[in-house]
N, C-alpha and C positions, 0 to 999 in steps of 0.2 A: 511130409511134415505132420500131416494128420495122423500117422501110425506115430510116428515119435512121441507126439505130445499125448497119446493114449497112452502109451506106453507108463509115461509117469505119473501117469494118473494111477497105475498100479491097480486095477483092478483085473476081477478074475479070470475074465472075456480077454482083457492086452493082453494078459501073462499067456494065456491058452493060444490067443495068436502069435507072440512072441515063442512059444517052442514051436510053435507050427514052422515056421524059417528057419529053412537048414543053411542062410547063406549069412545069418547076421553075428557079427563079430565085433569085441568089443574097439576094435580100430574106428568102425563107423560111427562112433560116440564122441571121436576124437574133439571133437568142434562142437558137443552140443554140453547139456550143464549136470551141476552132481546129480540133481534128483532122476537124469534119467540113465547116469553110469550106475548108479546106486539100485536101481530097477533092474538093469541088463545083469549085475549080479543077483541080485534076489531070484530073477528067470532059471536062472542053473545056468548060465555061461560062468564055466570056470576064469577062474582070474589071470591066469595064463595060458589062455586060449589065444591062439594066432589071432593077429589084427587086422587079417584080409587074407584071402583062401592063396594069392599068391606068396605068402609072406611066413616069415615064422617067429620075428619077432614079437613080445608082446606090448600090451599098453605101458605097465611099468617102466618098461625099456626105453620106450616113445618118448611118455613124459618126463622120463627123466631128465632126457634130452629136448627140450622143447622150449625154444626162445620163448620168454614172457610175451611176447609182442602179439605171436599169436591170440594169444587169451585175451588179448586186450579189446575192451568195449563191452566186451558180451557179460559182464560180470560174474565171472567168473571165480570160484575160492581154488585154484591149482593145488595148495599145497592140502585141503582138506581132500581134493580126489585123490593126489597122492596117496594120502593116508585111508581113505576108504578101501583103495587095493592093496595096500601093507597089509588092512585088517581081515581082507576076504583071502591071505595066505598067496599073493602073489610073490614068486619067486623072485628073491632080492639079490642073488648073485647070477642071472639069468645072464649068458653073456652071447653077441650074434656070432653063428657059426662059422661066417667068414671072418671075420675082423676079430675076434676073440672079444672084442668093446665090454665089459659088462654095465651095470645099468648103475656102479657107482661112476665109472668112470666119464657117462654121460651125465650123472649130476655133476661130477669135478668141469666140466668145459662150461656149463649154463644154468646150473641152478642149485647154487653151496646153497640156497636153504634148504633142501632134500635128502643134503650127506647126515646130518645126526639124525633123520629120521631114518635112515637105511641102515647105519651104523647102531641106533637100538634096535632095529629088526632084526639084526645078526649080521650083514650085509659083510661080506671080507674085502679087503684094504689089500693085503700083499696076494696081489694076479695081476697078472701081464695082458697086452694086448697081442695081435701075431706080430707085431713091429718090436716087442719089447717093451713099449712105455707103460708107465706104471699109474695107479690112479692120482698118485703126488705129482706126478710128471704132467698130467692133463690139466689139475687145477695147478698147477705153478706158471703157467701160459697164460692164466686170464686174470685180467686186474681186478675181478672181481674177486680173486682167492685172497682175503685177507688172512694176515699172521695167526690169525687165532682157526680157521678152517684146518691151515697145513696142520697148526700145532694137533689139531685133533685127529687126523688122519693118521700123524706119528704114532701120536697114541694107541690109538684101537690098532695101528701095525704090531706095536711093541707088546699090547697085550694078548695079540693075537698068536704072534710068535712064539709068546710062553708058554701058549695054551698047546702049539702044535710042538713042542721041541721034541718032542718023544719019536714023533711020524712026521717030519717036515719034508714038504714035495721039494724041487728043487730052486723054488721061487720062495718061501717063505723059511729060513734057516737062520736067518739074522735078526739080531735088535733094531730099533729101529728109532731111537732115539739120537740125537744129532749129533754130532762126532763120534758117534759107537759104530757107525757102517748102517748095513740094512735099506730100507727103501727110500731113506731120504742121499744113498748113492748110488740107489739098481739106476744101470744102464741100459737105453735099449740098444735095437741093433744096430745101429750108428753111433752109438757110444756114448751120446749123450745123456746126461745125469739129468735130475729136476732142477739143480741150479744154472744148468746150462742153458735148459728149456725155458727156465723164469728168464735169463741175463737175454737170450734169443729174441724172447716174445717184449725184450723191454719191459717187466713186469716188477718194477722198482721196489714195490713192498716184498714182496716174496724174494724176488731175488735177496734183498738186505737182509730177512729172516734166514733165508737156507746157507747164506755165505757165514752165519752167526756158529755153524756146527758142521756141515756137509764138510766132504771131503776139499778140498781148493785145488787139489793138486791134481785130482784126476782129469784125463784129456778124452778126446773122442776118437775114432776113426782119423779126421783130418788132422790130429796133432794140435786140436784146438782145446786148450786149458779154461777155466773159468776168468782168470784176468785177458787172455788174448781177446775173447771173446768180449768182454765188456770195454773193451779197447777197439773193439771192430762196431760195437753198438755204441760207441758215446757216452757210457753208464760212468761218467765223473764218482760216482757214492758208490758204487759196489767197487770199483778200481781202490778206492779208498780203504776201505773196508777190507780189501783181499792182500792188499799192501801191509796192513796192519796187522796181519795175520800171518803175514812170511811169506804170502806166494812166492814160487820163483818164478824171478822177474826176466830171465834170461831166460825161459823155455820158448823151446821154438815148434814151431808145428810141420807139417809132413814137406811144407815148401822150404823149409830152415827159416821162416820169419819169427825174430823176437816181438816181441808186445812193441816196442820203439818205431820196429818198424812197420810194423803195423798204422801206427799213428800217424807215425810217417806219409802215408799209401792214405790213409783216408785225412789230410790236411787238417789236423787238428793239433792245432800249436799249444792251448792248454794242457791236453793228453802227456804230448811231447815233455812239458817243461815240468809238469807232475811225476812221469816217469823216470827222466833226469836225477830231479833231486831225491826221487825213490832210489837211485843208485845204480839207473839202467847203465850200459857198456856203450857208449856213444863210439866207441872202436868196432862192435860187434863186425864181424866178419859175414856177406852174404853172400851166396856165387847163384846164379842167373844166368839161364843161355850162355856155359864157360866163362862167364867175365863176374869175377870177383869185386863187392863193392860193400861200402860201410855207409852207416845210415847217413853221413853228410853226403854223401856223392848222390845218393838216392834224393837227399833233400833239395842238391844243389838242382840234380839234373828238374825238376820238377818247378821249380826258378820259386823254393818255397824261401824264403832270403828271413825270416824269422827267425825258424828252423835250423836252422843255417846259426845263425848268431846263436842260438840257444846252445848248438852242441858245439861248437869253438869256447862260449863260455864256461863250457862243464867240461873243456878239457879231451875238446875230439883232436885227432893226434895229425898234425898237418901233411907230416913227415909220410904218414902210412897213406892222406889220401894224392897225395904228389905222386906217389910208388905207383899207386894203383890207377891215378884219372889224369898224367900230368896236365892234360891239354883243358883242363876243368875249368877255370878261368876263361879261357878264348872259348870253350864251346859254349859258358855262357853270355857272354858277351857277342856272339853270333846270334842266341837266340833273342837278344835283346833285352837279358836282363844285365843292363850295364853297371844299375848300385851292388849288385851280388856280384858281378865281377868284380869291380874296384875292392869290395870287400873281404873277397878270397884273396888279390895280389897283397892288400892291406894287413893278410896272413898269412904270406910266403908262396903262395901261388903264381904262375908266368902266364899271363893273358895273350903273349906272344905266340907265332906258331911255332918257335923252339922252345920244345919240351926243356923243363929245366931235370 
């Protein structure tokens, strides 16, 4: 502790000992205050010098990424060290060799006050991680990312892309302003979009903002859309919002489930009667382990009896689930839900054990 605090004392004697150590880097500064990162560069440690001899990341990179919490107590100015290393020329698109992560994409998860300082240091917006996700897709996960971050992120995308349109690598070809395509719909390798990521993480503001322009119709890997998906998270306002915007309401994902039934599957009778008078097909057709079923039989079998009444009122077709479940009445009346019996015979159903 006694070399550190020499250290920023900054006289001629520290500095002389500070090159004397071939093993000190600026990672060991990580915890301590400006005046002695501010020292550690003035000594000739370059700004992007590894952070510890097993490692190769560097400080920019760290802090980019680095919960407030830690700095807490010590009084500490974070976002002035930041900018002490911007100014000594630390490398602002510096990305880790494994993970491809670069150091905006660690401000996009923990610390949006970093991105417009990275973003005037030149810092680039359209790079991938090795997973595919993009720096929109990291901050559209955290509630911290409010509407005015993303908006800026499109931005310096869309002007970045005009700058590169000549030589565009394979990741930066597109606009990137919101219903034009570009990074607010790069998918990573699961296919997921930033609006899927935001609907994912339950990230209410962002999701609302990216549903305002992103694409809605795009799905991922699992045949999961942007409404299925907010239909599988509870997100009532983005279901809203994507309704209003045409989604279709009948796509199904790799299992064949529509949005309906989905709702279905996670007990949510809201969901349900939203999607209804949205114009869902309460007839929809599911097959499962060979046995063919429509979202009342699904509803019935679950003894969800709301559910039930909701799609008899919008018109679910009695006829087709007789064909398909006759015994659907007595087998729920077996299981003990006797008023959901009475209320299927009450709609042409036979609680008898002859199938009608």
């Amino acid at each position: 502790m006694k070399a550190m605090l020499s250290i920023s004392a900054r006289s001629k004697d520290d500095r002389t000992w500070f090159n004397e150590r071939k093993d000190w880097h600026l990672g060991e500064h990580l915890l301590n205050t400006l005046p002695i990162l501010e020292a550690t560069l003035e000594a000739g440690v370059a700004a992007d010098s590894p952070t510890k001899l097993s490692d190769t990341t560097t400080a920019l990179w760290r802090r980019a990424g680095w919960h407030r919490s830690y700095g807490t107590g010590r009084g500490r100015d974070e976002t002035e060290e930041f900018r002490v290393l911007l100014q000594a020329g630390a490398n602002v698109n510096f990305a880790d060799h494994e993970t491809r992560k670069t150091v905006m994409m660690r401000a996009a998860v923990r610390r949006h006050e970093f991105i417009p300082l990275l973003l005037d240091a030149g810092a680039r917006v359209n790079l991938r991680d090795s997973k595919g996700k993009s720096t929109l897709a990291y901050a559209a996960r955290y509630p911290s990312a409010k509407p005015s971050t993303l908006q800026r992120l499109l931005d310096a995308s869309a002007v970045e892309t005009l700058a590169q349109s000549k030589d565009a690598g394979p990741y930066a070809s597109s606009a990137s302003d919101p219903g034009t395509g570009g990074i607010v719909d790069w998918a990573d390798q699961d296919g997921n979009t930033p609006l899927m990521a935001a609907i994912s993480a339950q990230n209410l503001e962002a999701a609302l903002f990216l549903a305002e322009g992103a694409n809605i119709h795009a799905t991922n890997n699992d045949g999961h859309g942007a409404l299925l998906s907010a239909v599988d998270r509870g997100m009532d306002e983005v279901m809203a919002m994507l309704l209003s915007r045409g989604v279709d309401i009948e796509h199904r994902d790799v299992r064949g489930r529509t949005p309906l039934m989905v709702a279905i599957e996670q007990w949510d009778h809201h969901q349900v009667k939203r999607l209804l008078r949205a114009g869902a097909n309460a007839d929809a057709l599911y097959e499962a382990s060979s046995v063919t079923k429509v979202p009342l039989i699904m509803a019935a079998a679950a003894g969800k009896e709301l559910v039930v009444r909701d799609l008899i009122d919008h018109g679910a077709d009695m006829q087709l689930v007789k064909k398909l479940k006759p015994d659907l009445a007595r087998q729920c009346k077996i299981a003990g839900n006797d008023d959901l019996a009475q209320w299927l015979v009450k709609h042409g159903m036979n609680d008898r054990e002859e199938s009608a």
